[in-house]
C-alpha positions in Angstrom: -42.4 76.0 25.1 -44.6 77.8 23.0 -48.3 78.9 23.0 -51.0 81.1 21.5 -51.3 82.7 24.6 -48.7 84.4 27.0 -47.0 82.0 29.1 -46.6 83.7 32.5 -47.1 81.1 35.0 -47.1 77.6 36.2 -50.3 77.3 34.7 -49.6 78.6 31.1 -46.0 76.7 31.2 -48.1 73.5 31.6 -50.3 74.3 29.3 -48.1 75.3 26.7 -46.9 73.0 23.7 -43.3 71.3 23.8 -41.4 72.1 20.1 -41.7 68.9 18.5 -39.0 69.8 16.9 -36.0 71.8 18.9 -32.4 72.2 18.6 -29.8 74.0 20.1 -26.3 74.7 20.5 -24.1 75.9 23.6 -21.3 78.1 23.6 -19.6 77.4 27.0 -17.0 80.5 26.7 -19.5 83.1 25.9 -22.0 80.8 28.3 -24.7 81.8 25.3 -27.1 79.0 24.1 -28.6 79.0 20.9 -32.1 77.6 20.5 -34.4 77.3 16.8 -37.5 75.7 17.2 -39.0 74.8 13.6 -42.4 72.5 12.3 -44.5 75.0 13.0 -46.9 76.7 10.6 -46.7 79.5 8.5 -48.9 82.0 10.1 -48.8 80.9 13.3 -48.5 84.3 16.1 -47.8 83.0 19.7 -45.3 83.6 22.8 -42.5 81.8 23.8 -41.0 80.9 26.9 -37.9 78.9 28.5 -36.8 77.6 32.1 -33.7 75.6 33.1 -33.6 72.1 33.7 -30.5 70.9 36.0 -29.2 67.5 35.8 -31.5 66.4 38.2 -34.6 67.6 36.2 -35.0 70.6 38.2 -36.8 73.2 37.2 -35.7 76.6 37.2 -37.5 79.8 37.0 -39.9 81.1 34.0 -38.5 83.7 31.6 -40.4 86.3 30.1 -43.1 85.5 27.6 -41.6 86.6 24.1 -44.0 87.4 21.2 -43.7 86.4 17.7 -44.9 86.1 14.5 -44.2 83.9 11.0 -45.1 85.2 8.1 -47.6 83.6 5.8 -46.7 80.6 3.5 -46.2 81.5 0.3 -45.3 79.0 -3.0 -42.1 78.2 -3.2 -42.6 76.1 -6.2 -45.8 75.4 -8.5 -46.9 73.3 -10.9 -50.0 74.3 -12.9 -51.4 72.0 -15.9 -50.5 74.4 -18.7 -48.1 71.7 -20.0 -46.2 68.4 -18.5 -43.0 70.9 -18.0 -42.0 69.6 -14.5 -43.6 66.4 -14.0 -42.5 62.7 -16.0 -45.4 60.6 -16.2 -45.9 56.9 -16.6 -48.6 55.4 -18.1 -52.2 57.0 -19.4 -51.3 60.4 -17.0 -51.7 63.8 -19.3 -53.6 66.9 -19.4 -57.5 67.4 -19.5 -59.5 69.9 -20.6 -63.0 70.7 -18.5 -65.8 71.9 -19.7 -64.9 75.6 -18.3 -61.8 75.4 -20.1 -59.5 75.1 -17.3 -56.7 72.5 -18.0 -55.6 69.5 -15.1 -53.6 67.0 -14.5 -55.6 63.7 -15.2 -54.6 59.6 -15.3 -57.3 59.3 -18.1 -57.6 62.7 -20.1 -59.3 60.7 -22.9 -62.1 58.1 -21.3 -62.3 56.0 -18.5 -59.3 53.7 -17.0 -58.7 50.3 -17.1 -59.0 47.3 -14.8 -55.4 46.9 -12.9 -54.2 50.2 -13.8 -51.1 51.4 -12.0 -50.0 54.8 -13.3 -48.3 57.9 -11.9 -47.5 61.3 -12.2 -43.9 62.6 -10.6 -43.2 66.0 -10.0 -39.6 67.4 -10.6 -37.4 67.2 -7.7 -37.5 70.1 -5.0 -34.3 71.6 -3.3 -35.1 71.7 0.9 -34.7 75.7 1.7 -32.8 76.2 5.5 -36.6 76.9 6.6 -38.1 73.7 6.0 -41.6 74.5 7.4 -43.0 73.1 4.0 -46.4 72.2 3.1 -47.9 70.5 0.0 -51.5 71.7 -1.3 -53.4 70.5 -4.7 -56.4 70.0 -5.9 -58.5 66.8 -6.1 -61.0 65.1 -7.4 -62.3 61.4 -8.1 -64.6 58.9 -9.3 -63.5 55.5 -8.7 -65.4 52.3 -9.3 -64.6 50.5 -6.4 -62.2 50.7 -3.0 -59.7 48.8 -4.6 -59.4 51.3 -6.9 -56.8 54.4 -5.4 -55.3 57.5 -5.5 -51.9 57.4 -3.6 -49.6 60.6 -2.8 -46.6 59.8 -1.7 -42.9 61.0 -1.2 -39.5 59.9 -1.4 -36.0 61.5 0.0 -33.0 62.2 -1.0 -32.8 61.1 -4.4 -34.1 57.3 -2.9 -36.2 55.0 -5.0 -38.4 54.4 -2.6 -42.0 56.2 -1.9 -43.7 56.4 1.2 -47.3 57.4 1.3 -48.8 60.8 2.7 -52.3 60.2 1.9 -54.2 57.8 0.1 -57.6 58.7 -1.8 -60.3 56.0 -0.8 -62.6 54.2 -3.3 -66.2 56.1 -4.4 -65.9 59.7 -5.3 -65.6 63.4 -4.4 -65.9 66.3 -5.7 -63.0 69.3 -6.3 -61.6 69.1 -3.0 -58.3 71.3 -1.4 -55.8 69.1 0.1 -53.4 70.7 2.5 -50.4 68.1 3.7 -47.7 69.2 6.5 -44.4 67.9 5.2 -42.7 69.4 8.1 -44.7 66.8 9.8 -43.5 63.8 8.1 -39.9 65.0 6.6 -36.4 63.5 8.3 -34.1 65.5 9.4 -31.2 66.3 6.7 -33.8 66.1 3.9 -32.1 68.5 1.0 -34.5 67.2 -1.3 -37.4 65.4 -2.2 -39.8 63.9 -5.4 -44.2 63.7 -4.6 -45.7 61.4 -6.5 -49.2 61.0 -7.9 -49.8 57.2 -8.2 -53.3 55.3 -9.1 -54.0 51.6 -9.2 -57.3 50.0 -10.0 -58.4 46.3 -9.5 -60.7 43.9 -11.7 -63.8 45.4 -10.4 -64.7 48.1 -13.3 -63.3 51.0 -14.5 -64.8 55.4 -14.1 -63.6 58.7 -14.9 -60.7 58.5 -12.7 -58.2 61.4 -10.6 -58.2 64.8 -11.0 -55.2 67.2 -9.6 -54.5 70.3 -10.4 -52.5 73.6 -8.6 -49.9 71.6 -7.0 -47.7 73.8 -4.9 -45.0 73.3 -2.5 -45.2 76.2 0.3 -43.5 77.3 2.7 -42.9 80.9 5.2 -41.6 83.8 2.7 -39.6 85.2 5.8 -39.5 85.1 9.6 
């Protein structure tokens, strides 16, 4: 188990947070086991501890408390709106020009979008590194008409055709907002690559400025 805080008791093993993700492999001759605990964030500084479990679920005693430390996420890939290098779009998706010259991705760079829109923005495909601990930030911003009008980002596996969502941007509007999503959370095991997806629909109910994204980055730890 792990935790922010030394783990030297009954108390602080209880306390302490089960690896969500754990695996481990024995080596019977040189009785050595092997453990690699990963889905956790880049950053995070904690302690670590282990005990025995017998066949009947016994416990045995608590080892020491081992600190550690991952390093910082860094980007691991990024995809700024200088140009639509990196990204196929379908549909009215392009770049836009703001007032203060900065340059983003945008479904309508040109007016307003239209009633029953559906139009995305794909970014390249994106090799899995061994550490996996991968999280994917951007940039948003939107003014829809109505909450049948939305802003879907969503991710598929493996060279599969099929997307599954990781959030979905709600009718009404916001302004520049960061968006932070764990992939590590959501990613099956033996993913060696994956596609995100940008996609926006509209309804009958009117038509506004649209979705915003820019600074789209893929990070992850730069070492442990």
């Amino acid at each position: 188990r792990y935790s922010s805080a030394p783990i030297s008791d009954e108390a602080t093993w209880n306390e302490a947070t089960v690896p969500s993700r754990f695996t481990f492999q024995q080596d019977e001759e040189a009785a050595l086991v092997t453990a690699e605990i990963s889905g956790l964030t880049p950053g995070f500084a904690g302690y670590v501890a282990v005990r025995a479990l017998d066949n009947v679920r016994n416990l045995g005693p608590l080892s020491a408390s081992f600190a550690f430390a991952l390093s910082e996420a860094v980007a691991l890939k990024s995809w700024t709106a200088d140009s639509l290098s990196g990204v196929r779009v379908e549909g009215t998706w392009g770049l836009q020009e703001l007032a203060d010259g900065n340059t983003v991705y945008s479904d309508t760079p040109s007016g307003d979008y239209s009633n029953y829109a559906n139009m995305s923005l794909t970014l390249n495909s994106f090799e899995v590194p061994a550490a996996n601990d991968l999280i994917l930030t951007f940039r948003s911003k939107h003014t829809f008409a109505s909450n049948g009008d939305q802003g879907r980002v969503q991710i598929a596996y493996n060279g599969e055709v099929q997307f599954f969502e990781l959030v979905n941007m709600a009718g009404g509007s916001s302004d520049w907002q960061d968006v932070s999503i764990p992939l590590y959370e959501v990613m099956p095991e033996g993913t060696t690559e994956f596609k995100v997806r940008f996609l926006f629909t509209s309804d009958y109910r009117g038509t506004a400025d649209g979705w915003l994204v820019d600074d789209i980055k893929i990070m992850g730890p730069g070492s442990y």
